[in-house]
Each structure stands twice: as C-alpha cells, then as structure tokens.
C-alpha positions as CSV (number, residue, x, y, z in Angstrom):
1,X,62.4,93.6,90.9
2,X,63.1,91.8,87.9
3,X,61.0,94.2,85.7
4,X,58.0,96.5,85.8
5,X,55.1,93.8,87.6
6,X,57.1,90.9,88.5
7,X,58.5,91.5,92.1
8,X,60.7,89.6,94.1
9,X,60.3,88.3,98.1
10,X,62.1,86.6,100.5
11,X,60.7,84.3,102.6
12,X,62.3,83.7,106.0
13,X,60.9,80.8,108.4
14,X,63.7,78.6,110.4
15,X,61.3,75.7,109.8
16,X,62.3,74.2,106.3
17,X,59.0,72.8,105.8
18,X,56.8,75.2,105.9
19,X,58.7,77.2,103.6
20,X,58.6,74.6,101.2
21,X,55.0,75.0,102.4
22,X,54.5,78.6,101.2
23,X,56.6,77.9,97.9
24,X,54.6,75.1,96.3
25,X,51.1,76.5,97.8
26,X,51.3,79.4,95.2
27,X,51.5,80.1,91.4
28,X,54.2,82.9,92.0
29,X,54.4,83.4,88.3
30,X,50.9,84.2,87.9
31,X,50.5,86.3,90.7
32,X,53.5,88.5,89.1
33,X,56.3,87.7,91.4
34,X,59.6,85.8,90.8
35,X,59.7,82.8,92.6
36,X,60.8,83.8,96.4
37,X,64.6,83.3,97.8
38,X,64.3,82.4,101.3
39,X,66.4,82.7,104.7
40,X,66.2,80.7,107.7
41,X,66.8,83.2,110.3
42,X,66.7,87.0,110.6
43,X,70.6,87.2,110.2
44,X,70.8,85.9,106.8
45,X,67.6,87.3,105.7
46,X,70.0,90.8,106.2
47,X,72.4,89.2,103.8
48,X,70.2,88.0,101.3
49,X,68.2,91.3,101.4
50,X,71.7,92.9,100.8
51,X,72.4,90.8,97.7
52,X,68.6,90.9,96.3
53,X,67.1,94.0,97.5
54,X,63.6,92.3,97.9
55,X,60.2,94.2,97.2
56,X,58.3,91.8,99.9
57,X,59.9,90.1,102.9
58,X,57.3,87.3,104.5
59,X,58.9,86.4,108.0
60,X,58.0,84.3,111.1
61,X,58.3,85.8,114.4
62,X,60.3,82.9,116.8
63,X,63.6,82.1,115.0
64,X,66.8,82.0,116.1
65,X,69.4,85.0,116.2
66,X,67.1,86.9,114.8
67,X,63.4,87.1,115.4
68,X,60.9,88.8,112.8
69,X,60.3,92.1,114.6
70,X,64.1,93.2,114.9
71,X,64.7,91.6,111.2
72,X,61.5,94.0,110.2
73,X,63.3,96.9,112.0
74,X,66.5,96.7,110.2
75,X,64.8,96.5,106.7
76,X,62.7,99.4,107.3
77,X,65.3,101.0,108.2
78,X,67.7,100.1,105.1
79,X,64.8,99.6,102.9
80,X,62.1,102.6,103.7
81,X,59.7,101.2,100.6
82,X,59.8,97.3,101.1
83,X,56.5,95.4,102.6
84,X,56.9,93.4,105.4
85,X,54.3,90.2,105.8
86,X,54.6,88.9,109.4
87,X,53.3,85.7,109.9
88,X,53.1,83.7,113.5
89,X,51.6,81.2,115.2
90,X,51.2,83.1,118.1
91,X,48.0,85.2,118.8
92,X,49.0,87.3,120.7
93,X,48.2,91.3,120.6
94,X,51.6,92.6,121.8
95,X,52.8,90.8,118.5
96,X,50.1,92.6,116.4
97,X,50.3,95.9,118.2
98,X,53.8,95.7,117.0
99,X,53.6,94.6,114.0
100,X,51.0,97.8,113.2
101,X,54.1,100.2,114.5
102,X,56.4,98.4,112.0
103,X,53.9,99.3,109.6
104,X,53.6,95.9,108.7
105,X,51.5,95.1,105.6
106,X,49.6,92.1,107.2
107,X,49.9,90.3,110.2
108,X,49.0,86.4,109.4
109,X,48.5,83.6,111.8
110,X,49.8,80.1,111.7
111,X,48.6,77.8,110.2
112,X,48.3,79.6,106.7
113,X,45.7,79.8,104.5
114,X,46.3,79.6,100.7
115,X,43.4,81.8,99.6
116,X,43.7,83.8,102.2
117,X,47.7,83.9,101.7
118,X,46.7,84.9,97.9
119,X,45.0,87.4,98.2
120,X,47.5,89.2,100.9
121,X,50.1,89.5,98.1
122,X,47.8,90.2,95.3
123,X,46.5,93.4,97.8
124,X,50.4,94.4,98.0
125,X,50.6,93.8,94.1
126,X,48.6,96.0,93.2
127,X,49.3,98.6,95.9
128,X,53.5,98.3,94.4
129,X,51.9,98.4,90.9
130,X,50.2,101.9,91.7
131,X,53.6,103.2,93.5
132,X,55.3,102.7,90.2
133,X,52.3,104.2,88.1
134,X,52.6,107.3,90.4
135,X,56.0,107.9,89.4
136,X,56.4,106.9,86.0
137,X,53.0,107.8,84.7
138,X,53.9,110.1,81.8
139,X,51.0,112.6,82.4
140,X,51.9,113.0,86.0
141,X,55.6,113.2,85.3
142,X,55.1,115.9,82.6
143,X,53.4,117.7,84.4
144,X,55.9,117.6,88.1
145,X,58.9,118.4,85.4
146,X,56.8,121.8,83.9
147,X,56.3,122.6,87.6
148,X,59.6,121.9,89.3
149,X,61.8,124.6,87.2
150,X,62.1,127.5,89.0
151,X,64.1,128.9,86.2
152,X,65.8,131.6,87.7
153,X,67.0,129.2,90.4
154,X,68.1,126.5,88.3
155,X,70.0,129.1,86.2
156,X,71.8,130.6,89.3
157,X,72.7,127.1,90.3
158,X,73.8,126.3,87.2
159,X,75.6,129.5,86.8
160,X,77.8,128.5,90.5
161,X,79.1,126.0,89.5
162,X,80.1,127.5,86.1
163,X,81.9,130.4,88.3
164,X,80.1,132.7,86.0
165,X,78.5,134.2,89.4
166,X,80.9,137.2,90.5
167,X,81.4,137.8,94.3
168,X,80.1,141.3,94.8
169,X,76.9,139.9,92.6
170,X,76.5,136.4,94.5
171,X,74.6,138.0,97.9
172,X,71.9,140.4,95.7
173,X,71.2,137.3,93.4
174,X,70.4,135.3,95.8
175,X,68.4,137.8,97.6
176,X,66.4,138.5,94.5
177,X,66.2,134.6,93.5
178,X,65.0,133.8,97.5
179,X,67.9,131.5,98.0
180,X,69.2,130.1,101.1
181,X,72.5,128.8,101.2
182,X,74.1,129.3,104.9
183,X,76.4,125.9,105.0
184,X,78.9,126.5,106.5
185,X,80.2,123.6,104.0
186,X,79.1,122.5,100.9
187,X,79.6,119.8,98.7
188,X,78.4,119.1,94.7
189,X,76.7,115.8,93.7
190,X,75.9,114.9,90.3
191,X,72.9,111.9,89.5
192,X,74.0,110.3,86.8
193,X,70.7,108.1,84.8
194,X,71.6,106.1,82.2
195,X,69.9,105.9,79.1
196,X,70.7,102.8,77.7
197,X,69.3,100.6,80.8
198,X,65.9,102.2,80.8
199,X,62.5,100.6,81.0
200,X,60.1,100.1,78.5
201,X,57.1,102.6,78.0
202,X,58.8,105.4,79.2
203,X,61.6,108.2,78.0
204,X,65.0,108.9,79.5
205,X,64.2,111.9,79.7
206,X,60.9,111.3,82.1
207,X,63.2,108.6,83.6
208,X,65.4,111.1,84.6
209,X,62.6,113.0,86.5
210,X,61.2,110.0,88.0
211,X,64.8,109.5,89.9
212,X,65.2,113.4,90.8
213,X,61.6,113.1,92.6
214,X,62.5,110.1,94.1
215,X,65.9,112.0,95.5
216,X,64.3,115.0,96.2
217,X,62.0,113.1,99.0
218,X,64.7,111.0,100.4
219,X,67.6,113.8,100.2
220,X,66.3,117.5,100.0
221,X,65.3,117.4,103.7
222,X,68.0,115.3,104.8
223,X,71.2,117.3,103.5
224,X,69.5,120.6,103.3
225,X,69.9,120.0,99.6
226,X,69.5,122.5,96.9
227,X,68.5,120.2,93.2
228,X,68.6,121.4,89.4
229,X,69.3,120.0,86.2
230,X,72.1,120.9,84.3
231,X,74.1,119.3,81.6
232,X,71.9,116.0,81.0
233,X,71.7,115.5,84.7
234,X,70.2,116.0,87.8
235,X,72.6,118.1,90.3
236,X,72.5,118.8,93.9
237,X,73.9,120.9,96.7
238,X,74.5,119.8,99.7
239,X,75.2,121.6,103.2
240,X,77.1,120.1,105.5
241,X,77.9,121.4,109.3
242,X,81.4,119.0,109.5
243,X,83.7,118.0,106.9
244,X,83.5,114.4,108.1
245,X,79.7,114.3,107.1
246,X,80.5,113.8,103.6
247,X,80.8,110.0,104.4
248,X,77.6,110.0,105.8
249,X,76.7,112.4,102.7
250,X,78.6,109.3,100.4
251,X,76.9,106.5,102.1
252,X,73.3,107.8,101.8
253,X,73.7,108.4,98.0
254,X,75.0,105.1,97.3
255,X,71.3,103.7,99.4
256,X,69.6,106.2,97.2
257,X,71.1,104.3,94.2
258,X,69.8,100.7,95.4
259,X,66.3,102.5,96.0
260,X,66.4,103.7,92.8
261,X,66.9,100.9,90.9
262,X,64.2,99.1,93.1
263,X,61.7,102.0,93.0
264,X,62.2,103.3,89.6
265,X,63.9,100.9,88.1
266,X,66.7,103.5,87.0
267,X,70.9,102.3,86.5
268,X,71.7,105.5,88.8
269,X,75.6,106.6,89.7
270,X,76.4,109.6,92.5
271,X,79.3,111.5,91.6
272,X,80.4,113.4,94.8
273,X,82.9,116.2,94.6
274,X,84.9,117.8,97.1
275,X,83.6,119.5,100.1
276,X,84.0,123.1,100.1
277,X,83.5,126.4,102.9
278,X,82.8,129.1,100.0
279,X,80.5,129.3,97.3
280,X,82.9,130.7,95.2
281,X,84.2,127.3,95.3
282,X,81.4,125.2,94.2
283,X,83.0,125.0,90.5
284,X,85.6,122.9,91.7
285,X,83.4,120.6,93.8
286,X,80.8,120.2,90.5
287,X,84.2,119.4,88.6
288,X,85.1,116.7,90.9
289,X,81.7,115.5,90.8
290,X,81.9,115.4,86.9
291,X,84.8,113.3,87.1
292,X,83.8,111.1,89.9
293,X,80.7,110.3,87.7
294,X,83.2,109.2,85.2
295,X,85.0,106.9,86.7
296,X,81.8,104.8,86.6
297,X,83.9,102.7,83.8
298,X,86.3,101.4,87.1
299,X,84.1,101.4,90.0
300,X,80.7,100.1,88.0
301,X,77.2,101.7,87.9
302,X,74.4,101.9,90.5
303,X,76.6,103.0,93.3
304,X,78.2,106.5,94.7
305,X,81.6,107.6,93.4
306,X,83.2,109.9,95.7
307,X,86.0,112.0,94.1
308,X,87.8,112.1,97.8
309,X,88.2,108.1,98.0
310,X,89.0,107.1,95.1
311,X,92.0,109.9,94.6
312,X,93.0,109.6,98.3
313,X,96.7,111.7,97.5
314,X,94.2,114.7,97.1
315,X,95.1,115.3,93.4
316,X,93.5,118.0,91.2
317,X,92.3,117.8,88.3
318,X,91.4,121.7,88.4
319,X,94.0,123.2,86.2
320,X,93.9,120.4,83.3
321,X,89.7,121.0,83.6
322,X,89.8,124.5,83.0
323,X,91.1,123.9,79.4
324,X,88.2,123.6,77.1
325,X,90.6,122.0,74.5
326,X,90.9,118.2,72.9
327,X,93.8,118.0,76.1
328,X,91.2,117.7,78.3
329,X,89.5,114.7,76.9
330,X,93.4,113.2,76.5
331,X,93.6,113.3,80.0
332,X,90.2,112.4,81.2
333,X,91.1,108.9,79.2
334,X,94.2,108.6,80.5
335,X,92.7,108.4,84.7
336,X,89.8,106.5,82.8
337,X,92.8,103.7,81.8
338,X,91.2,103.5,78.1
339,X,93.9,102.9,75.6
340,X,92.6,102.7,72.5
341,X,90.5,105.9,73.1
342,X,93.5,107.6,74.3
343,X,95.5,106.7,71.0
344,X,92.5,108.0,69.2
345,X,92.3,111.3,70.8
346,X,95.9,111.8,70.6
347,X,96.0,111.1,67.0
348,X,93.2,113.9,66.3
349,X,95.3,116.3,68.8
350,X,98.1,116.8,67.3
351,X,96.8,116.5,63.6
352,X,93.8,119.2,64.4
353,X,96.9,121.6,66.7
354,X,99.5,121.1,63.9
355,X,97.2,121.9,61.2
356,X,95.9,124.8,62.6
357,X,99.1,126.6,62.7
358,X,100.5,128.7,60.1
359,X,103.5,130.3,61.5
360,X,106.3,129.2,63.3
361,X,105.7,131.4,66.0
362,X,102.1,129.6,66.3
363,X,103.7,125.9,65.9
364,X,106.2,127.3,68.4
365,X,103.3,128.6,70.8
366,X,101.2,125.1,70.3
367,X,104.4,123.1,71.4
368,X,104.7,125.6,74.6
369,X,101.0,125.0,75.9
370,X,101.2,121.4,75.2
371,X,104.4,120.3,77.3
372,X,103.3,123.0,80.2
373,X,100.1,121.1,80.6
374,X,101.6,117.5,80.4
375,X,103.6,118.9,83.3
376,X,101.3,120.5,85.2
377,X,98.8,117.2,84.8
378,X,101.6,114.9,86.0
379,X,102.1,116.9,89.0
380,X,98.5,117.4,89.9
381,X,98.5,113.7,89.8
382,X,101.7,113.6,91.8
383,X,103.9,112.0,88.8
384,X,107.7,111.9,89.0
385,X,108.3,114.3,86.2
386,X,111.7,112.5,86.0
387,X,110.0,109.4,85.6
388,X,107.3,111.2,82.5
389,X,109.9,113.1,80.5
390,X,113.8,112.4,79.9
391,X,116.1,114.5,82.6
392,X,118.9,114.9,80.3
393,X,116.7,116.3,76.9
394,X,115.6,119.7,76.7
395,X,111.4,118.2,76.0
396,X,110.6,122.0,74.3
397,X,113.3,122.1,71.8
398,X,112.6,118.7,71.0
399,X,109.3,118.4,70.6
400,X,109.7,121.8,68.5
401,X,111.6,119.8,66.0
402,X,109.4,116.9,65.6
403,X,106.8,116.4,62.6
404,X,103.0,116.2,63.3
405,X,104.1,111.7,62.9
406,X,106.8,112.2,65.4
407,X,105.0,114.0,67.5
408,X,102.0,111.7,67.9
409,X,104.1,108.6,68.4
410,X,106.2,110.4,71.1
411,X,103.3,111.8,73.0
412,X,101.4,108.7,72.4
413,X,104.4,107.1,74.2
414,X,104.3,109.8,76.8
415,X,100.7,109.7,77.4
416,X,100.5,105.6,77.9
417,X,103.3,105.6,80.6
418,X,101.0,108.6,82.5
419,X,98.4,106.1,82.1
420,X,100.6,103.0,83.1
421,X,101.7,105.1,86.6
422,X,98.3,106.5,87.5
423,X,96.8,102.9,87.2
424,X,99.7,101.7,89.7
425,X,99.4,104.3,92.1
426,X,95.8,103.7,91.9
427,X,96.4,100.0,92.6
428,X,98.5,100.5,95.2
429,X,96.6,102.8,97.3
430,X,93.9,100.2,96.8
431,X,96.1,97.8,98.3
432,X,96.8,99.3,101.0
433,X,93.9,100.6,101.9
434,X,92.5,97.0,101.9
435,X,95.6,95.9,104.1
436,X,94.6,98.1,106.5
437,X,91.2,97.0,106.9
438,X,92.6,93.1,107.0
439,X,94.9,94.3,109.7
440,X,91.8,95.8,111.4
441,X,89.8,92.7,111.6
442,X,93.1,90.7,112.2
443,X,93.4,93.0,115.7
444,X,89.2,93.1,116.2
445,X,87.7,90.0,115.1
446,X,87.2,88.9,118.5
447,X,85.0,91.8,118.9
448,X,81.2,90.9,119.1
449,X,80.3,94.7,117.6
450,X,82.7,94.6,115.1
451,X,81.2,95.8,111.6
452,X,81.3,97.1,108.2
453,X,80.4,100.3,109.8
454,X,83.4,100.6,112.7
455,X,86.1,99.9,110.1
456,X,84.7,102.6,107.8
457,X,84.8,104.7,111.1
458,X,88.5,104.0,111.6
459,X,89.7,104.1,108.0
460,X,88.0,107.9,107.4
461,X,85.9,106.1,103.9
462,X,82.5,105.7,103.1
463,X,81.0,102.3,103.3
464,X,80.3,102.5,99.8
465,X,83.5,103.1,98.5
466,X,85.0,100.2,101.1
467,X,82.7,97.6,99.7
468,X,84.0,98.2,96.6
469,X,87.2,98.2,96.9
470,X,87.3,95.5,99.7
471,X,85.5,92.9,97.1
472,X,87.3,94.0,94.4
473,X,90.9,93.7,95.9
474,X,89.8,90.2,98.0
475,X,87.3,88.7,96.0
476,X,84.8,88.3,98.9
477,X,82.0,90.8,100.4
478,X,83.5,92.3,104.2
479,X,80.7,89.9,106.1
480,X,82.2,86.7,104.4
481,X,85.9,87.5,104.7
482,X,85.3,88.3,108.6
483,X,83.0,85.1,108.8
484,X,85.9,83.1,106.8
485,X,88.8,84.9,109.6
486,X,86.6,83.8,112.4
487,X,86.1,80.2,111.0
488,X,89.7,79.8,110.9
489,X,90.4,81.1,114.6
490,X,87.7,78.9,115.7
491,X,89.2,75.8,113.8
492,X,92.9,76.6,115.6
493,X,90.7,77.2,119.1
494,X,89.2,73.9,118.6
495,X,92.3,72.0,117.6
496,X,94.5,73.7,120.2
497,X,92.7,74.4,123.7
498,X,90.5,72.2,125.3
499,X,87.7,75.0,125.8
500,X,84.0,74.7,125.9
501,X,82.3,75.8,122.6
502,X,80.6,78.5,123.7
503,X,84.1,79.9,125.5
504,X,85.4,79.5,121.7
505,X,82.5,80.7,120.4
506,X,83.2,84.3,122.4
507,X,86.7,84.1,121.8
508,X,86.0,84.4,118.0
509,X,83.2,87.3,118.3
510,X,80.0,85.4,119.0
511,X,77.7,86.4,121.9
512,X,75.3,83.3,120.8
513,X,76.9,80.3,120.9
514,X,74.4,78.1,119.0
515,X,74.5,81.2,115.8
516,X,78.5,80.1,116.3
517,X,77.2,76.5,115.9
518,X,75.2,77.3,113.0
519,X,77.6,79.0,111.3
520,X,80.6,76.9,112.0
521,X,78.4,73.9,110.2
522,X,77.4,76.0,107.1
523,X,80.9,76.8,106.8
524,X,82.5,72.8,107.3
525,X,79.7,70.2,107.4
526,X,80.0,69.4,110.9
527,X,79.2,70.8,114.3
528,X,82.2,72.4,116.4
529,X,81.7,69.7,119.1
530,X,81.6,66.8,116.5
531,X,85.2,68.6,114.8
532,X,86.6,68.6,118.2
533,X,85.6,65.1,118.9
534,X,87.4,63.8,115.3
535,X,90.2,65.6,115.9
536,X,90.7,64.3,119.5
C-alpha cells in the first residue's frame, strides 16, 4: 500500500492480452489504487507478492505451474488480510464452491465486464478503507488503549524483566495478579514502532496501539503470549514447549512485521531475546531483546532481529548491561559499528569520570572499574585480550598515570580496534554461514522440494534472519541464486549430454518440464531445445 487509500494489486493471467485488457479498461488512479503489477502464472505471482506485498490479487484459474486456486491458497496462507478476485472463463460450480471456501472476494466470469469489474474493486475499496478506519480511528483507539491496561499486570511484567520480582514473592504475585505462566520455556520480544515513518492523521503514540492490537490477534493465541508496554514499546512473552520453536517464534514475527506495515502502515522491528526455562531469567532475555532491537542500524527495519542469530558464538552482553553508567552506551556503539558516536561518548566518559573524582584513591578506583569492564566486554564478546591490550604493559598502572587527554586518546584507540574485531568476527560468521547454505544448494539443487525453508531446517536459523544475510553477503534473494545455480547446470547438461529436455529438466530440480522451459528462456532468450540446437 503506497499510502492510506491508494492500494496496490497484482494481476495474474498467462494470457498477455487480456491483462493489458484489465489495465487499460480502468482509471486505477481514480478508483484509489496504484496501477497493478502483474504475473503470468501462479509461481511468479508468489514472487512478486513477496517483493510487493499486494492488498488485491486478481487471478485466472487455468495457467500454467500454477493455477489460481493453489496460488489463492498460498497467499492466504502468507497473507491472512489480502483479497483475492478470481476470475474464469469457466462456469462451473466446483470452481465457485471453491472459490467461496478460499474466501474469495468475487468470483468473475470471462469475458469481463468493465462496470461490472468497477464496481468489484470499488466494493473491496471501501471494505480495505473501513479495516483501516477500525484500527486507526482515534476514538476507537483511545478508548482499546484505556481498556487494555491491566495495570497491576503490566507492572508485574514490567517488573520481571527488571528482576525487581524476588523468588519467594514471584508465585503469590502472580496468584494475586491471576497470571498464568507455565512454559516450560520462555522467550522476551520487544516491538519496536517507529516514530519518524508514521502516517498522517494519527499519533505515534495511537500508532503504537494500532500495531499491539494487530499483534495481539495474530500472536497472543498463537505463542501463548503474555503483552505490555514498557519503555516506549510494546513487549511480549512468549511460551515455548522446545527450544527449537524460537525459529518458528523468529519467523512469525518477521510475517507480523510485513502485516504491519500493510495493515497499519507502521515501520515495525522484532527484537527477540534469548530463550529461557525460569522466570527468574526473563531479565536477560528482555536484555537481549533490547539489544536485538538495536541492531536495527545493521540488519534494517521492518523485519525480526533475533539476538541468537546474529551473535551465533553465544556472547553476553549481561555483565556490561547491568552497568547503568556512560560504559554502557560506549559499548552498545561499539557492536552498533558507529564511530563517530563512539569518539563522542568516549570523549564525555572520561571527562564526566575524571572530573568527578577528587582523590587519588577515587581516580585510582575510576581507572580499576574501567579496565575490569573493558576486559570483561572483550571476553563476553570472545576478544583475544592479547590482541585488545598490550601483553608486556601492566594496562592499570598505566592508565593510572595518564591525564584525562591521554586517557581519551588511548581508550579511544582501544575502543575502535574492539569495534574493528567485533565487525570482523561478525563478517566472518556471516560468511560462513552463507557458505554453508551455497554448499547446501551445491549438494541439493537437484532436489525438486528443495526451499528456503529446508535450508533454514538444516542450518538451525530462522528464515528471516537467512534472507538477510543470504542477500546481503550474495547480492541476490535465495529463489534467484538457486534459479541462477540451476540455469548454469542446465546450460553444462545441455552442452555436454545428449539428454531429452525434460531428463535435464529433472536433473536440475524441475518436476515440470515446460516451467524448466519457461524459465530457462526468461533467463537466456532462447528455449533449451533451440540452445541445444545452436550449440550442436
């Protein structure tokens, strides 16, 4: 949706012209939509949706690949809130009977009307209009936000993951408070809205409520999920049964992110923390929610950031997070690779520390806490220490010697080769993480099953965080660097055995030969038959 009543569709019809049809026969603009992207098959109608997460998806029934009642299945099923317009030019009632189960918007014969297509998509127009009304109507949203703070729930959740909540206190609390929490594992999540990207006519604030409705219906059932606000944002807790459900847990929140932005038009980020078996324990997981939420500035908005992933040597951040000093913000922008900030805050450090002492036993003190919690953040973040401070130079005495100049320039120094490390370790385990995933689909691609989803599976991530990274370290989305492998096999197949396409066509990962066909002439121009034929 490119803003608040101008939605966008995809039209999907493997005969060219009577898409052209449908595109010319309507004023788009003035009906409030963006003028439609179209598909010519069910297959790349998944693709496209995936790109532009459409509001309307018009479809024939008889294509190729792909017909209109699986491609409708699969978008319900990724995109619970889009309509679906199936048009055919069969009447038949099997078709409409399922088309009605689909819950289908309209079900259109061939050939189409234009009044009659008019008014089908000024009927969903309005109908999308009054889903957005219902949740960002002010007076409706007031009033949901003055009725969905239990306060003494919020503040118990609030307190947990403070750690303010004592053990011998936390089963009479939640007694008293009515609260279920029986796990047996638990993870934190924090929803992130920004307020800088938010639509016109309403608050951040109201925005922010829109999105925790909106996650309360898809998640609270779902996860078992317990929501409250805290700190700006909207927090959950989830319960979990296995520890490997938190990439499920990962990969839902990153859909709830793309329905976000659709539904409520909100810029949304996930930060998920680590999954824990005790209550007690829920501080840390909120912590590494926090800081997954953070890394935002790396990974990019309007996704899920889980704290697991993206810090795969299982590092800690706990002790450094515990001090509520101006050394927690140094090292929350050294991980965030921000230089300039990190000069800054170094600067102020030691000139706020320094001045603030007024003996030598304080000075003395300061110098002590400082270089213990450089040493403890560098191994938390498994740093050579011998590779952070000098071997051969007693770093206490020196440091003790050093004037509030000295000492900014040499922890300064100290702090950007942290920095430096962190960001290779971080690019390395990238690396490798996205070798592994080539090698996969070197060994698989012959596989007709073989998705995004199986080498998640067998790397242990989330698919969110393997997207990412995957386009990020290659440059291309999973789908088109498997396409791209295939097309290459299937160009050596051709060249090298005398095989019947559709032999090849298997031998790459095809069941449907003539998809193979189409594909294989997106990709070079030319049918495989015609390429063998030059070559020969």
């Amino acid at each position: 949706m490119t803003d608040m009543n101008n939605y966008s569709v995809i039209l999907v019809d493997d005969e060219e012209d009577v898409i052209q049809a449908i595109l010319h026969k309507m004023n788009w603009e003035e009906m409030g939509y963006a003028l439609p992207r179209y598909a010519h098959n069910g297959l790349e109608a998944l693709d496209l949706a995936e790109e532009h997460t459409p509001d309307v998806v018009m479809t024939d029934i008889k294509m190729p690949y792909m017909d209109g009642l699986e491609l409708s299945r699969k978008l319900k099923e990724q995109y619970p809130n889009i309509r679906i317009i199936i048009f055919s030019g069969f009447d038949e009632f099997e078709y409409a009977k399922e088309a009605i189960r689909l819950e289908a918007e309209e079900y259109i014969l061939k050939p189409i009307d234009a009044g009659e297509l008019k008014d089908v998509f000024g009927r969903i127009h309005a109908a999308l209009d009054k889903e957005l009304d219902e949740k960002q109507n002010v007076e409706k949203l007031t009033t949901y936000y003055m009725e969905s703070l239990p306060l003494l729930q919020e503040d118990f959740y609030a307190s947990l993951v403070e750690g303010r909540i004592s053990e011998n206190r936390l089963d009479k609390e939640m007694q008293d408070y009515r609260i279920n929490l029986h796990g047996p594992l638990y993870c934190v999540a924090i929803l992130h809205t920004s307020t800088t990207d938010v639509p016109k006519g309403i608050s951040p604030l109201l925005l922010s409520v829109s999105v925790r409705k909106l996650a309360e219906e898809r998640m609270e059932k779902r996860w078992d999920s317990r929501f409250f606000s805290y700190m700006g944002s909207t927090a959950l807790i989830a319960q979990m049964m296995l520890e490997d459900d938190v990439t499920r847990f990962t990969d839902d929140c990153d859909k709830f992110c793309r329905l976000a932005r659709s539904v409520c038009n909100a810029n949304v980020t996930v930060g998920i923390g680590q999954v824990c078996s005790q209550l007690k324990d829920l501080q840390v997981s909120y912590a590494g929610a926090r800081d997954a939420v953070s890394y935002r500035a790396l990974y990019g908005t309007t996704k899920a950031i889980n704290i697991t992933e993206i810090t795969p040597q299982g590092s800690s951040d706990t002790a450094e997070d515990s001090q509520e000093d101006e050394l927690h913000e140094i090292f929350r922008k050294i991980k965030m690779d921000e230089q300039g900030a990190l000069r800054v805050a170094v600067s102020a450090y030691v000139s706020t520390r320094t001045n603030a002492q007024s003996t030598i036993q304080g000075h003395r003190l300061f110098i002590m806490e400082m270089v213990s919690e450089l040493y403890r953040f560098a191994r938390n973040n498994h740093l050579d220490p011998d590779a952070v401070f000098d071997r051969n130079e007693d770093v206490y005495h020196m440091t003790q010697q050093m004037e509030p100049a000295e000492l900014t320039v040499w922890l300064t120094d100290l702090c950007i080769n942290m920095q430096g490390m962190i960001r290779s370790k971080r690019q390395d385990t990238s690396k490798s993480f996205v070798t592994r995933a080539v090698d996969y689909v070197h060994d698989h691609y012959a596989e007709q099953n073989l998705s995004i989803d199986l080498v998640c599976s067998s790397l242990g991530v989330s698919a969110a965080y393997f997207s990412t990274v995957f386009k990020k370290e290659t440059g291309k989305t999973f789908i088109n660097f498997l396409t791209d492998y295939r097309m290459e096999k299937a160009l050596q197949l051709l060249i090298e055995k005398d095989e019947k396409t559709y032999v090849i066509a298997q031998q790459v990962g095809y069941e449907d030969p003539n998809y193979f066909s189409y594909v294989f002439k997106k990709q070079f121009g030319m049918s495989p038959s015609k390429y063998k034929t030059g070559k020969n």
